[in-house]
N, C-alpha and C positions, 0 to 999 in steps of 0.2 A: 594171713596166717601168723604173719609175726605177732600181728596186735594182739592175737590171742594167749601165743606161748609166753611174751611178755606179762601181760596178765595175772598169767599161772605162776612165774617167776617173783612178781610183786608180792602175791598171795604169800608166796612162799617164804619170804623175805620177812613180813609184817607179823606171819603167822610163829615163826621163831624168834623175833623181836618180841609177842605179847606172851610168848611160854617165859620169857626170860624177866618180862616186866611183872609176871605173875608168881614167879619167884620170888624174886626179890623185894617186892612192897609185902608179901608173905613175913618172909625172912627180915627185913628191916622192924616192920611193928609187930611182928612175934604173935602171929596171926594162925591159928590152928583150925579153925572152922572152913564150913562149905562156902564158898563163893563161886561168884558167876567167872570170877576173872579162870578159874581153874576148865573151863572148858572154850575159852575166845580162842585160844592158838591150835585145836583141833575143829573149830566152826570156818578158822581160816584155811587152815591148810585143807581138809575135806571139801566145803563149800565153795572155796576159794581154789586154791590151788588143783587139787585134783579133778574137779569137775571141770576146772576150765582145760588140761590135758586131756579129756576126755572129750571136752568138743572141740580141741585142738583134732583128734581123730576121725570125729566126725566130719569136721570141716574137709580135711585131706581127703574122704570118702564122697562127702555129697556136696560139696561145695556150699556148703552152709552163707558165707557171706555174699554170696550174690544173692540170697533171697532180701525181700525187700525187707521181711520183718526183724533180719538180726541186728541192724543199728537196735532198733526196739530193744530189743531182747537183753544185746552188748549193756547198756546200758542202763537200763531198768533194773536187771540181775543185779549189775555192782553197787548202783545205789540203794537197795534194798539190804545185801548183806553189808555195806559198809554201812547203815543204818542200823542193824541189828548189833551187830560187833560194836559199834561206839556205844550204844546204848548198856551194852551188856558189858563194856569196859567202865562204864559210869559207875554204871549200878554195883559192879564190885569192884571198885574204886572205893565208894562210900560202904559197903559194909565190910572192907579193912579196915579202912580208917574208924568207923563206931559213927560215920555221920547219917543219919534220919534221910533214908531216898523219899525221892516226890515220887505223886503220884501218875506223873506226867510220862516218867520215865520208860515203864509198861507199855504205856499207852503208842507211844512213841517205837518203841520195841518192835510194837505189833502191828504199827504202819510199815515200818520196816520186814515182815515177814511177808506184808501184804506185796508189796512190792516184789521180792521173791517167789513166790507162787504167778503175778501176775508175768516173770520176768519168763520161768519156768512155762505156763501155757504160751509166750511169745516162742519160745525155744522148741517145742513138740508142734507146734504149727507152722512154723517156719522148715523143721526138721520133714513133718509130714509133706512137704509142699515141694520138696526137692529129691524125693524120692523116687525113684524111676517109675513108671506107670507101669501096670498091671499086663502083664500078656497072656494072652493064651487060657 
């Protein structure tokens, strides 16, 4: 259980780190337009942080970590959103600054989402598996 509330704590920590990093490269190149960086510190805190307090509850409920699949899950999940969040820290990275994104970047983005979906069916199979059986 700790490993998870730490987790949530990390998220939470990175996730007001990149609202503050999103400011301020704003604010330093006098930056007025829409960027991706303007929504990474609510992808963290939401996807990140709060979702992981929520299966910090679950966990407390059904004992989520003794099923076999949430190493899977644990880990697949964070490499996915830390995949998406870097990518999406890049990508509006480069359109403060006026630099030309690749098109790798997207592409990359959305290996990273894949990962999250796949992390998310580890998470409702694992969660479906440890659920009390049916009576009556």
């Amino acid at each position: 259980m700790r490993k998870i509330l730490h987790t949530a704590h990390i998220y939470m920590i990175v996730g007001v780190v990149s609202g503050l990093y999103y400011r301020e490269i704003t604010k330093l190149n006098d930056f007025t337009g829409d960027t991706q960086l303007g929504v990474v510190h609510t992808h963290l805190l939401t996807l990140g942080m709060v979702f992981f307090l929520i299966v910090l509850m679950l966990e407390k409920t059904f004992t989520l970590t003794a099923g076999k699949l949430f190493t899977w899950f644990f880990w697949v999940y964070n490499a996915g959103l830390a995949l998406t969040v870097l990518m999406m820290t890049v990508h509006g990275t480069q359109t403060v600054l006026g630099a030309q994104t690749s098109p790798v970047i997207p592409g990359i983005a959305g290996l990273g989402h894949i990962l999250l979906t796949v992390g998310l069916i580890l998470l409702f199979t694992n969660l479906g598996k440890r659920l009390p059986a049916k009576t009556g």
